[in-house]
Backbone bond lengths (Angstrom), bond angles and torsions (degrees), N, CA, C in turn:
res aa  C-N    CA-C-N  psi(-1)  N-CA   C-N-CA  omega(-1)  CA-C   N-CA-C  phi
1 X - - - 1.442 - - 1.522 110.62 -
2 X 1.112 128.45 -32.10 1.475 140.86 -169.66 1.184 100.96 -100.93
3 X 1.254 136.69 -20.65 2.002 135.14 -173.82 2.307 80.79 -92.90
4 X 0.916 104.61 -34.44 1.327 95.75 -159.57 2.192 110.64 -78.87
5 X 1.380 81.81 -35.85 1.987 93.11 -175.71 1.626 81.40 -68.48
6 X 1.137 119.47 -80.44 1.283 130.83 -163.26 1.510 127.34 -27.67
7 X 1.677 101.15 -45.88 1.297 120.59 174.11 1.270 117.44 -87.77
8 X 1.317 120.03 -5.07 1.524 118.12 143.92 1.564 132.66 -81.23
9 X 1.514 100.88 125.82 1.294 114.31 -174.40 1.726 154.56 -13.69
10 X 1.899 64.32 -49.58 1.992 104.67 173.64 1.139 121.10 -121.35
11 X 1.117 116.01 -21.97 2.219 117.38 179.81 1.539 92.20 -62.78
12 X 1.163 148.92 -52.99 1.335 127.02 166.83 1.539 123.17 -42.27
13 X 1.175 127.26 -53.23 1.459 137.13 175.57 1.900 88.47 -47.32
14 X 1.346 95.45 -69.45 2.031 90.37 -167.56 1.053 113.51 -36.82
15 X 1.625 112.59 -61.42 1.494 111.38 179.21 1.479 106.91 -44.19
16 X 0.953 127.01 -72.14 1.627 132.15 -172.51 2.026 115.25 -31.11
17 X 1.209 92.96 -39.91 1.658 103.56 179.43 1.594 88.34 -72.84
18 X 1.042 117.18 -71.09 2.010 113.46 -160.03 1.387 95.65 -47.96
19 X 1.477 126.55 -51.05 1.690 101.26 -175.64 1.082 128.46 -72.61
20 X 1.644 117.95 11.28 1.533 117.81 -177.15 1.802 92.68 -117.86
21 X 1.813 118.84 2.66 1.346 87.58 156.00 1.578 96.51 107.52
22 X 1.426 113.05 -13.41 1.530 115.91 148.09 1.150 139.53 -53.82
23 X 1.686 150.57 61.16 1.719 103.81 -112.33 2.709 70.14 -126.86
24 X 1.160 93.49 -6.58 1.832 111.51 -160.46 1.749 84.21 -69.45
25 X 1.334 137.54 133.32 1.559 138.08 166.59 1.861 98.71 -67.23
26 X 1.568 127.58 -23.49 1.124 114.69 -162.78 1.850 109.47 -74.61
27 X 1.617 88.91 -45.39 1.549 108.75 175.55 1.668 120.55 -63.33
28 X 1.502 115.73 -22.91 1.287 117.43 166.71 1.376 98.98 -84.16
29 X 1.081 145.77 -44.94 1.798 126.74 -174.83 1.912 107.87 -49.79
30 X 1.433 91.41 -55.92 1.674 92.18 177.87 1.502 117.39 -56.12
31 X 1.368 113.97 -22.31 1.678 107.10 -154.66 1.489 105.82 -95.09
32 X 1.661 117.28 4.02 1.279 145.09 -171.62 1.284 135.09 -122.04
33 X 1.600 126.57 64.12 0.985 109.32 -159.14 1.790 120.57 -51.48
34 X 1.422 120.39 175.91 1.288 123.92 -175.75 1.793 117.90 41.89
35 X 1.265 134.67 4.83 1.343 155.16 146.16 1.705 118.69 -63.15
36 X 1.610 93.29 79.30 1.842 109.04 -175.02 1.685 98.92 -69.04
37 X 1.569 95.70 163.82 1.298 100.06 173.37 1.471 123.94 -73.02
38 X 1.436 115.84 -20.54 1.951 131.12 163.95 1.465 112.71 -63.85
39 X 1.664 115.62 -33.01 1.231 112.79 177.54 1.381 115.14 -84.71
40 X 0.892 97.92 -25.34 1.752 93.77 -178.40 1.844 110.89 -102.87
41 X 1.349 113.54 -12.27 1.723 100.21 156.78 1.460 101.62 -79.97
42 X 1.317 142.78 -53.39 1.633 131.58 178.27 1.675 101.64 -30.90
43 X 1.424 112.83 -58.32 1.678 108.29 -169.79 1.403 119.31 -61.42
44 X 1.751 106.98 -46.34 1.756 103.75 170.57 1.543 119.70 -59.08
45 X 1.449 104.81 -18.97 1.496 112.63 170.17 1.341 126.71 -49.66
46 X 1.157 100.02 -63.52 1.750 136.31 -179.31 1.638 91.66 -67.52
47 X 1.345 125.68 -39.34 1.955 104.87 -165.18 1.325 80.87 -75.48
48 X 1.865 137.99 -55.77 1.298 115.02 -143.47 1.559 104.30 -64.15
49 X 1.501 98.45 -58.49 1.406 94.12 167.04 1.685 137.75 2.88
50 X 1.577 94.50 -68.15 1.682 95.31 176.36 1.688 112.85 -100.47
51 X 1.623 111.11 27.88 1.091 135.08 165.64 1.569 112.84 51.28
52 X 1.541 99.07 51.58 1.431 112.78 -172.04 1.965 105.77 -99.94
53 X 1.269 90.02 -39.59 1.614 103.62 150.37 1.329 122.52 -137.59
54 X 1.254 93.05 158.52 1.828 118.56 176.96 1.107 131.17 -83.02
55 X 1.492 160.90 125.42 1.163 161.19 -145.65 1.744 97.74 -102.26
56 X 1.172 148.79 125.95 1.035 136.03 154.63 1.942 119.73 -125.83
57 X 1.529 93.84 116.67 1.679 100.79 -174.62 1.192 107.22 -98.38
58 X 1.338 118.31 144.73 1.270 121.87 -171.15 2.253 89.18 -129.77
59 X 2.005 77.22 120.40 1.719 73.14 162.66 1.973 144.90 -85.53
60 X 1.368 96.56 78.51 1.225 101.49 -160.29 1.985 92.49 -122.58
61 X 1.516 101.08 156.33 1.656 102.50 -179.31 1.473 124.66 -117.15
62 X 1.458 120.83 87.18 1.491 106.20 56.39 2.050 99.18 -100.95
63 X 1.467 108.48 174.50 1.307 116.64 -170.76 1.416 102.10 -66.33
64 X 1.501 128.34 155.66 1.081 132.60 -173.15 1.436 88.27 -133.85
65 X 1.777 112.58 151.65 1.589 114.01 -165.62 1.576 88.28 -144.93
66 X 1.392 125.15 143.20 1.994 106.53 168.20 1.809 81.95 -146.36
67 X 0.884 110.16 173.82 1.746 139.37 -176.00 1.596 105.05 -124.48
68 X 1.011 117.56 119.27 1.815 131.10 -177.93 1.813 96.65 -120.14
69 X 1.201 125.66 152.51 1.323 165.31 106.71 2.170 102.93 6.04
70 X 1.170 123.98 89.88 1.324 92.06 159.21 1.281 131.76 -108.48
71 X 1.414 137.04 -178.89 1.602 116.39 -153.27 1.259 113.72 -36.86
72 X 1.601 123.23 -55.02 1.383 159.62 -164.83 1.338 109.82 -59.01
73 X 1.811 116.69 -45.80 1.547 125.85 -173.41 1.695 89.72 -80.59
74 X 1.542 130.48 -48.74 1.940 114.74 -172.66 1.391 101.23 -71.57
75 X 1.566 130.79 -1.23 1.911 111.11 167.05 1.452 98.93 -98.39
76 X 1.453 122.92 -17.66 1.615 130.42 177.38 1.864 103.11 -53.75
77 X 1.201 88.82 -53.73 1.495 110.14 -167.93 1.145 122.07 -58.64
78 X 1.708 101.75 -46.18 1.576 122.70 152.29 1.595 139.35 -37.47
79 X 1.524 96.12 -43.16 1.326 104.13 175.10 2.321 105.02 -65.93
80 X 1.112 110.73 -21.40 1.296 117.58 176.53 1.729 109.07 -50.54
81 X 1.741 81.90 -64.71 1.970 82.06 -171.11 1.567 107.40 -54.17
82 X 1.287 118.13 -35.01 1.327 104.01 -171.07 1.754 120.32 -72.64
83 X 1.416 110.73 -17.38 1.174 113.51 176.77 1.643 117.11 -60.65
84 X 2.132 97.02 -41.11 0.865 122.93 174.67 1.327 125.57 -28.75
85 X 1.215 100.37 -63.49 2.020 130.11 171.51 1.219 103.46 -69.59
86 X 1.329 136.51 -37.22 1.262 113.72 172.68 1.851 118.19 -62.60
87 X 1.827 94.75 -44.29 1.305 81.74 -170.69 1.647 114.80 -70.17
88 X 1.345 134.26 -45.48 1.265 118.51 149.45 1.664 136.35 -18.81
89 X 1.064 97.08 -32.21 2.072 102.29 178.35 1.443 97.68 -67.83
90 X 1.472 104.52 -35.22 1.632 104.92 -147.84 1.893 91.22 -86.12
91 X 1.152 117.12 -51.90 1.112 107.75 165.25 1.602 155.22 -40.69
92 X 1.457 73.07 -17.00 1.649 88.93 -173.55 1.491 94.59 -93.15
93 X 1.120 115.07 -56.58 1.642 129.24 178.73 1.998 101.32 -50.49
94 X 1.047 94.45 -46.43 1.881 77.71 165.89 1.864 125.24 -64.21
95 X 1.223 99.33 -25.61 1.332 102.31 -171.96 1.452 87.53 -98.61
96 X 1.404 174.25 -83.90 1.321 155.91 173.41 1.643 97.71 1.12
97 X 1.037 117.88 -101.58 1.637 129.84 174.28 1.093 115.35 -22.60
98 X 2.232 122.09 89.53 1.302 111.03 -161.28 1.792 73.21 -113.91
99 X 1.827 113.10 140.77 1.008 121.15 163.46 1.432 146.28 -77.09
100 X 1.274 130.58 86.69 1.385 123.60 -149.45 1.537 103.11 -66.81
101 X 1.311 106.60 148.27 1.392 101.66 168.55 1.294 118.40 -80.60
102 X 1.586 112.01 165.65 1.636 114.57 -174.51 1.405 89.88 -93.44
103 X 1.714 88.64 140.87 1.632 108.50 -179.82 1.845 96.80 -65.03
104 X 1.537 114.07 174.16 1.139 111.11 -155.26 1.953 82.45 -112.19
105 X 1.194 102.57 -178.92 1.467 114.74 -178.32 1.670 119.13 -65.78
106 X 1.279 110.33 -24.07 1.477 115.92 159.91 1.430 137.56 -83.84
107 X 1.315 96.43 -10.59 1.394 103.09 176.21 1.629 110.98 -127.89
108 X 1.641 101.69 149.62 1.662 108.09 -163.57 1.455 101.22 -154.96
């Protein structure tokens, strides 16, 4: 489930729009360049699917459609920030760690 969201192109981008509050499929096509409307229903497909988000229709005319967070997709999401911080720790700790070069055979 995680080799598959992940290894898709755009279900990261989606996720990324819903936690900033994008949640409308019309407003994520625009807010994305090169993000078609086929590519991005396949991806909301695939999040509800592994019930990372929720579909919510509202019967009003014309139809209104939004994408929510479910319990499972905001600890999904979670596991992100923490990667986040990891990869930052690690970065920083590489740039602390300046590598001296080895002196050469003539010099001692």
């Amino acid at each position: 489930m995680v080799e598959t969201i992940v290894g898709c192109k755009w279900s990261l981008t989606v996720v990324d729009l819903v936690k900033h509050g994008i949640r409308r499929p019309g407003a994520m096509e625009h807010s994305v360049k090169g993000l078609t409307a086929k590519v991005l229903n396949d991806c909301l497909r695939l999040l509800v699917s592994y019930e990372v988000l929720e579909k919510r229709s509202f019967p009003e005319v014309p139809p209104r459609v939004e994408y929510h967070f479910t319990s499972f997709g905001k600890k999904f999401n979670g596991t992100f920030k923490v990667l986040d911080t990891l990869e930052k720790q690690l970065n920083r700790a590489k740039r602390k760690t300046i590598t001296k070069p080895a002196p050469c055979g003539d010099c001692k």
